[in-house]
C-alpha positions, 0 to 999 in steps of 0.5 A, spaced: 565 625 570 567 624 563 570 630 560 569 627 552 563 623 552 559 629 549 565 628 543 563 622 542 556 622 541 555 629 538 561 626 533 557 620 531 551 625 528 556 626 522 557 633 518 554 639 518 554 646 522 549 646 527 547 653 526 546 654 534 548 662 537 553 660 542 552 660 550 555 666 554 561 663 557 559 660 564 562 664 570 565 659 574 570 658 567 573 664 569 574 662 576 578 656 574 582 660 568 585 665 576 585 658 579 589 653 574 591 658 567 595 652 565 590 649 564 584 654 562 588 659 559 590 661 553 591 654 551 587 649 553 591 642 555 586 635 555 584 634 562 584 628 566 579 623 567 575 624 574 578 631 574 572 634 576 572 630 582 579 633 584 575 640 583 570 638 587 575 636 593 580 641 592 575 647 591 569 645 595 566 653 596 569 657 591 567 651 585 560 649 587 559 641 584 552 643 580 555 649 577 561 645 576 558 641 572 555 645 568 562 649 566 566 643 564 561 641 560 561 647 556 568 648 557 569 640 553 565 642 548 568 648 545 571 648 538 578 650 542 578 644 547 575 639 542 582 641 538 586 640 543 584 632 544 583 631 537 591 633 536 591 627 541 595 630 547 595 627 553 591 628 558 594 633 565 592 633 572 590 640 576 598 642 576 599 641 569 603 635 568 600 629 563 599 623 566 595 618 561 594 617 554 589 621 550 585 614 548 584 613 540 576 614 541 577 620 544 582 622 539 578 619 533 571 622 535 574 629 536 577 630 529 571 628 526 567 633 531 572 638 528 570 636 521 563 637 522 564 643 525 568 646 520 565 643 514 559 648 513 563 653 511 569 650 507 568 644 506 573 641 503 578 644 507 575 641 513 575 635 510 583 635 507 584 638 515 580 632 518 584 627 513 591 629 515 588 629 522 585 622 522 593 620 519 595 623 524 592 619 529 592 613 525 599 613 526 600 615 534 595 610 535 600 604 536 594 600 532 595 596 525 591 600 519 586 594 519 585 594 527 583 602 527 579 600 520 575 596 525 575 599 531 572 606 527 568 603 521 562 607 520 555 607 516 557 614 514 560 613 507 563 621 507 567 619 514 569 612 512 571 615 505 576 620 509 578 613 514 579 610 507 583 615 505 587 617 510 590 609 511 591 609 503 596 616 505 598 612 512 600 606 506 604 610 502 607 613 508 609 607 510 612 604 504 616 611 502 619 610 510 621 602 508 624 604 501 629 610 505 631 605 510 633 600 505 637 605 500 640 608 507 642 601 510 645 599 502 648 607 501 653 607 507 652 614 508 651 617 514 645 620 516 647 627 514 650 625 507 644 621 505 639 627 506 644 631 503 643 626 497 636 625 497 634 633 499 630 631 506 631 636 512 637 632 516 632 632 522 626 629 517 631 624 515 633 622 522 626 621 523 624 617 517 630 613 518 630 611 525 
C-alpha cells in the first residue's frame, strides 16, 4: 500500500476547499495511537512505504487488514499527516526510526495539497506559506532550479506562478549565499568576526558559509 498516493492526486485538482464535513475518526486509529504513539500520537511522523504490510504481519488480529486499510487511508489524508510529509521529513518504520528519504513528488504535492486546503479561507496566507514551503523543497531536493521546473511544470497557472516564484527566491538566495562566501574567503575573518561585521547570527553565518 502507498500511504501519499492520495496526496498526489487530490493535490493535481488545484485550489479550493472542498467544503466536505470531516469523517468521524476510524477506531482502529486509536488502537495504532496505544500501539506506535511515536508514530501516531501527538505528532505525526511520515510512514514508510509497505508500512501496512508490517501492521498486518506484526498485528494480524488486533489490526484486521480491510479495517487497516480503511484507517491508514484516513490517517494519510489528514491535514496533520499531509503537514508532515510536506515539511519533507523522512519516512519511519514501526519503531520509529527514519529509514528512506521523503521523494521530491511526495513532498511536492503535499505542499500543494496544503495549499489548496488552506487557500479558501485566507488565500493569500496560503499561497505566501505554500511559496516558502516550495523553496524549501526546492532546495532539500538535490535538483537544479531547471530539473525541479520540469519535473513539476503544470497547467495550472496559479501553481506554476508559486513554482516560478519560489525559484526566483531559491536564485536569489543562492546569489546572496555566493556573494557572502566570496567577501568571507577576501575578509580574512573568521567565521564569528565576520558575522559580527555583517549582522548575521554566528549560527546563520555558519550555515550560509559552509
Amino acid at each position: 500500500m502507498t500511504q501519499d498516493s492520495t496526496v498526489t492526486s487530490r493535490a493535481s485538482q488545484g485550489p479550493g476547499a472542498t467544503g466536505k464535513a470531516p469523517r468521524p475518526v476510524h477506531p482502529l486509529l486509536h488502537k495504532l495511537f496505544e500501539l506506535y504513539p511515536r508514530l501516531f500520537g501527538a505528532r505525526f511522523l511520515p510512514l514508510k512505504i509497505g508500512v501496512f504490510e508490517d501492521l498486518v504481519a506484526a498485528h494480524p488480529e488486533a489490526l484486521p487488514a480491510a479495517e487497516l486499510k480503511l484507517a491508514l487511508g484516513q490517517h494519510t489524508r489528514s491535514t496533520r499527516y499531509i503537514e508532515a510529509v510536506a515539511s519533507g521529513l523522512p519516512r519511519h518504520d514501526l519503531q520509529g526510526q527514519p529509514v528512506e528519504p521523503m521523494a521530491p513528488e511526495h513532498v511536492h504535492h503535499a505542499i500543494l495539497e496544503l495549499y489548496k486546503r488552506r487557500s479558501g479561507r485566507a488565500p493569500e496566507q496560503a499561497r505566501q506559506r505554500a511559496v516558502a514551503q516550495l523553496v524549501a523543497a526546492i532546495e532539500a531536493s538535490g535538483l537544479s532550479r531547471q530539473d525541479y521546473r520540469e519535473r513539476f511544470t503544470s497547467p495550472d497557472d496559479n501553481v506554476h506562478s508559486m513554482l516560478e516564484d519560489a525559484l526566483s527566491m531559491v536564485a536569489q538566495r543562492g546569489a546572496r549565499r555566493e556573494a557572502l562566501q566570496n567577501a568571507f574567503k577576501a575578509s580574512g575573518k573568521t567565521v564569528a568576526e565576520f558575522a559580527e561585521m555583517y549582522g548575521l547570527d554566528p549560527t546563520e553565518a555558519k550555515r550560509l558559509l559552509a
